[in-house]
FILUM-418533 format. One record per residue (C-alpha): residue in one letter; x, y, z. Coordinates in steps of 0.5 Angstrom, whole numbers. Layout:
BEGIN
aa, u, v, w
a, X, Y, Z
...
% end
This chain:
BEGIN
aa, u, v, w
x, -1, -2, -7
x, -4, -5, -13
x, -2, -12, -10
x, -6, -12, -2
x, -6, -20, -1
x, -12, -21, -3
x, -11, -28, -4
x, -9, -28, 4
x, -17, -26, 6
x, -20, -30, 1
x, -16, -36, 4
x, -18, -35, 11
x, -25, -32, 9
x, -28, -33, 2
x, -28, -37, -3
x, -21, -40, -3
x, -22, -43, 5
x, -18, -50, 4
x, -25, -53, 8
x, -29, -51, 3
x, -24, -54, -3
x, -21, -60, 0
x, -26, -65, -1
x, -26, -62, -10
x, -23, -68, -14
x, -15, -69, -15
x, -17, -67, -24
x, -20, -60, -22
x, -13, -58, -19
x, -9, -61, -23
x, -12, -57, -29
x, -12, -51, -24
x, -4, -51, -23
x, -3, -51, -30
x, -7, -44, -31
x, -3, -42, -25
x, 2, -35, -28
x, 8, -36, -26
x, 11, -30, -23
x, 18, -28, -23
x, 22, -23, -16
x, 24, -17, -20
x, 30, -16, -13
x, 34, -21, -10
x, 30, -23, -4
x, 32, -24, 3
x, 29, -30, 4
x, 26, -36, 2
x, 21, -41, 4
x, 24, -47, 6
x, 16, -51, 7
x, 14, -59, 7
x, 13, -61, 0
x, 7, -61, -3
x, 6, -69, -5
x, -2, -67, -7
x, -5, -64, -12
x, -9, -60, -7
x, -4, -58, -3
x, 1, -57, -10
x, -3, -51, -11
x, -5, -47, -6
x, 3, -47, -6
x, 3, -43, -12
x, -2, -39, -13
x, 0, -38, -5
x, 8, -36, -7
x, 5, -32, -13
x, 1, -27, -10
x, 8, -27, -4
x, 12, -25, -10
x, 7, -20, -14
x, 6, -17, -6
x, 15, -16, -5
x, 15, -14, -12
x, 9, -7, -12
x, 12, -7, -5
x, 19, -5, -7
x, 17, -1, -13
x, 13, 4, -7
x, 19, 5, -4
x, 23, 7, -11
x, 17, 12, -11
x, 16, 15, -6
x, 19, 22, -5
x, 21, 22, 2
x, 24, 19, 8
x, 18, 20, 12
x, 13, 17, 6
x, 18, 11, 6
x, 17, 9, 14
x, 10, 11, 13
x, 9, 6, 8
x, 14, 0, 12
x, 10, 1, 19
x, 2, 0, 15
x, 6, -6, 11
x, 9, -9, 18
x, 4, -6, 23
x, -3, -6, 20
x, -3, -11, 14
x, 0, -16, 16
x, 1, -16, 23
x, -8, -15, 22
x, -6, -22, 18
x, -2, -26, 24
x, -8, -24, 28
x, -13, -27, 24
x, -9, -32, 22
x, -7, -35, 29
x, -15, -35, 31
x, -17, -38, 25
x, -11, -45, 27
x, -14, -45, 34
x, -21, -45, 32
x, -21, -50, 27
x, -16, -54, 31
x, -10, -55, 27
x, -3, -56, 28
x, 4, -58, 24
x, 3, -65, 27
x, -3, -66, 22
x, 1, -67, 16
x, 7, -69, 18
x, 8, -75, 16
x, 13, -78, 21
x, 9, -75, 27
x, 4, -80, 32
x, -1, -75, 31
x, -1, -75, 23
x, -9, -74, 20
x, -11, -80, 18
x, -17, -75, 16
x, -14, -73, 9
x, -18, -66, 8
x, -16, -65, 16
x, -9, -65, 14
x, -9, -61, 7
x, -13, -55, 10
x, -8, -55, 16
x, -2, -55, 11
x, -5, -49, 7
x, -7, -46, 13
x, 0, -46, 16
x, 3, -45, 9
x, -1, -39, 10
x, 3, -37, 17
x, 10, -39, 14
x, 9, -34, 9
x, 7, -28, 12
x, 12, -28, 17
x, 17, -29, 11
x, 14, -22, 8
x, 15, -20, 15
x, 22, -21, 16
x, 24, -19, 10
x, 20, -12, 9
x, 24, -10, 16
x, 30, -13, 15
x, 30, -11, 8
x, 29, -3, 10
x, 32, -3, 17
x, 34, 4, 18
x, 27, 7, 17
x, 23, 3, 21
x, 21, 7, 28
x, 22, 1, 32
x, 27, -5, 34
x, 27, -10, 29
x, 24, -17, 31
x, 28, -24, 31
x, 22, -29, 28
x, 23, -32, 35
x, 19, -26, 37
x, 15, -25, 31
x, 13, -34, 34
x, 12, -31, 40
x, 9, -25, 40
x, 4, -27, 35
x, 3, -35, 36
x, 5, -35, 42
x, 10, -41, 40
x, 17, -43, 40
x, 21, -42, 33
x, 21, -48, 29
x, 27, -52, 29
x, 30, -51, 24
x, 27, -45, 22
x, 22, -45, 15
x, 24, -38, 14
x, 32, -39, 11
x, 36, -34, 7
x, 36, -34, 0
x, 40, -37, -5
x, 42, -32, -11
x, 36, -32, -17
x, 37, -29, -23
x, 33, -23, -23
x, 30, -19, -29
x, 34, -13, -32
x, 30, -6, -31
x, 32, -1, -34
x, 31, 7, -31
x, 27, 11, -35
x, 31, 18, -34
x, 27, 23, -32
x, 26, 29, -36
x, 28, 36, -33
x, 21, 40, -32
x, 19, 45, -36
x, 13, 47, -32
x, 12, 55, -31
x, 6, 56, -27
x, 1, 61, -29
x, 1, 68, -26
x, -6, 69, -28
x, -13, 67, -29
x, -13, 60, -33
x, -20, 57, -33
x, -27, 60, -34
x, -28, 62, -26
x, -36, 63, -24
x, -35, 68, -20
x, -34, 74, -22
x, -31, 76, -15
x, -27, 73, -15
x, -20, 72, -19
x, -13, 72, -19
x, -11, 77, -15
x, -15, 75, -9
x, -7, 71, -8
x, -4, 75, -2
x, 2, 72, -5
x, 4, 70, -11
x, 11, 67, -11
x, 9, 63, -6
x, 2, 61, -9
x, 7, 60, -16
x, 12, 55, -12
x, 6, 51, -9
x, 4, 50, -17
x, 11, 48, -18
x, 11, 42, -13
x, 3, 40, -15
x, 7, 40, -22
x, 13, 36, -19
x, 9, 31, -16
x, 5, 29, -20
x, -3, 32, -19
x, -3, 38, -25
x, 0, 37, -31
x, 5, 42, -35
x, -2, 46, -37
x, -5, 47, -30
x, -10, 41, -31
x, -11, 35, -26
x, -9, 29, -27
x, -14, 23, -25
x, -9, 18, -21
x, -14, 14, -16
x, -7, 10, -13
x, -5, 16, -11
x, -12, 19, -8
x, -11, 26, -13
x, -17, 29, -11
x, -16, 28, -3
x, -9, 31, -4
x, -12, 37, -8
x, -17, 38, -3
x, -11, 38, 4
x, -7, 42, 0
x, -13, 47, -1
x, -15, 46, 7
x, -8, 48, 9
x, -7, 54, 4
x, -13, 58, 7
x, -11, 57, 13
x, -5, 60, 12
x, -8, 66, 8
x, -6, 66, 2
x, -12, 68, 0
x, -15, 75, 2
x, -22, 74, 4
x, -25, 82, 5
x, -27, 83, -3
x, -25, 90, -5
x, -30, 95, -6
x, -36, 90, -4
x, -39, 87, 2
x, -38, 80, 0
x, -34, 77, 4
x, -30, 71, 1
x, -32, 64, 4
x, -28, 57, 4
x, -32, 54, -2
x, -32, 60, -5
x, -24, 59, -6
x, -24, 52, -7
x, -30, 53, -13
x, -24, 58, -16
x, -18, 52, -15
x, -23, 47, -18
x, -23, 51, -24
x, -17, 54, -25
x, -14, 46, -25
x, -21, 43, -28
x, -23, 39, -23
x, -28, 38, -18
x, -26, 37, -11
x, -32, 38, -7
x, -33, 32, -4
x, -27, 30, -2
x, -26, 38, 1
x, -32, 37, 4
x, -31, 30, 7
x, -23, 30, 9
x, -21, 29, 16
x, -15, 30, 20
x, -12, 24, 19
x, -12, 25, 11
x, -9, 32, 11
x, -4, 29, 16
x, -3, 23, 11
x, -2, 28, 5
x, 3, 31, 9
x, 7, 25, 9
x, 5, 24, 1
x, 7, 31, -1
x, 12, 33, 5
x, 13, 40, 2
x, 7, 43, 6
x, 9, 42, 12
x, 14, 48, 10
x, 7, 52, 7
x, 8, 58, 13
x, 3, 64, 14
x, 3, 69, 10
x, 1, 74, 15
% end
């Protein structure tokens, strides 16, 4: 995703940890707040915050630049799942989000209260136990605030795609329990939202592809051995172009496109690994007593897509081929062609 909560890490361990800010002059803040960039929901959201005020400037802050990066992270979220291309993608994509990121940022996150001590009883005014240290009760606000938003970002992915998660959704009674071992607070600081003017954003209509796969050699190949005839079976071989083009790896004159967010390159490579071992290439060379090796094959790949695919070949593991499965879920139909 282009947005990984990012801001969350750096305020629990970096630059951004509230104990290494608190003791900062008011002014400095103020400023701060004035660069903030305001960010915008592009969905209705499910959920809102419903957190004490903010009644300094520390704290006036860190609950925007805190609420920017949340909605920045909904909004690339939902635009992930417009873009995935399968049902299987769009569960993968929900279960690393609720069981990866941010369950790995509750954990974190309920260490992080516990070793430093704090509780909501620090910054609440009306409580016997308020900090009269105020720093103490900044950082536990920021810190709790952190908390509040997590479990939003939680609840709202689950409930927002509910008939795709592999597990029965939590109540964020036990998302308290489960992570905090606490009780729900009363009343809840996550509420249903109220309805907000979203942006307008019209859909690109996609054009009806006019690829035609090549069905002969189309790059200087480097190995006079080898060549396009070394296919067992061409239509076959013909329609897994065809998907490469579809999903966004080659373009329409065959040559790869660069797309780090979505790991080109490793996908290539997975595709590579599992069309030799479905042999759709002949390995024994006619007329010759060479015998046609894996890298061989993936030299004459990389050159027909003018690409270089070698680390990536050479490095995969299962786990990345099993992920480009998910990715590109027409490869698990990729049968042996003899």
């Amino acid at each position: 995703m282009k947005n990984s909560l990012d801001l969350f890490n750096d305020i629990l361990f970096l630059n951004f940890r509230p104990w290494l800010m608190s003791k900062e002059p008011d002014f400095k803040f103020k400023q701060l707040l004035k660069d903030v960039k305001k960010e915008y929901y592009v969905n209705q959201p499910k959920y809102e915050i419903a957190f004490v005020k903010p009644l300094s400037s520390i704290r006036k802050y860190y609950c925007a630049i805190i609420e920017a990066e949340s909605i920045r992270f909904l909004n690339d979220f939902h635009s992930e799942i417009k873009s995935a291309l399968s049902d299987s993608e769009i569960s993968y994509l929900i279960h690393h989000a609720l069981n990866k990121k941010l369950s790995q940022l509750f954990k974190d996150i309920a260490k992080l209260i516990v070793e430093r001590k704090y509780s909501t009883d620090q910054f609440d005014l009306g409580s016997n136990n308020f900090s009269k240290d105020k720093c103490i009760a900044d950082e536990s606000y920021i810190l709790h605030l952190v908390k509040c938003h997590v479990v939003r970002l939680f609840v709202e992915i689950q409930d927002s795609y509910s008939e795709f998660l592999n597990e029965e959704i939590m109540s964020q009674e036990e998302v308290y329990y489960k992570y905090f071992n606490e009780q729900l607070p009363n009343p809840s600081l996550v509420m249903p939202s109220k309805k907000i003017e979203t942006p307008i954003v019209k859909k690109k209509i996609k054009e009806k592809s006019s690829f035609e796969p090549i069905r002969r050699d189309i790059q200087p190949i480097g190995y006079s051995l080898i060549d396009y005839d070394m296919i067992l079976d061409k239509d076959a071989f013909a329609k897994v172009e065809c998907n490469l083009y579809d999903f966004g790896i080659i373009d329409i004159e065959s040559c790869f496109i660069k797309n780090r967010k979505q790991s080109n390159n490793i996908l290539l490579a997975a595709v590579y690994k599992i069309l030799i071992e479905n042999n759709y290439f002949r390995k024994n060379i006619i007329g010759k007593s060479k015998i046609c090796t894996d890298i061989d094959l993936r030299k004459y790949l990389d050159a027909r897509y003018s690409v270089d695919t070698s680390q990536q070949f050479r490095k995969i593991k299962k786990e990345q081929i099993d992920d480009a499965k998910v990715k590109l879920p027409w490869l698990d139909k990729i049968y042996s062609i003899r």
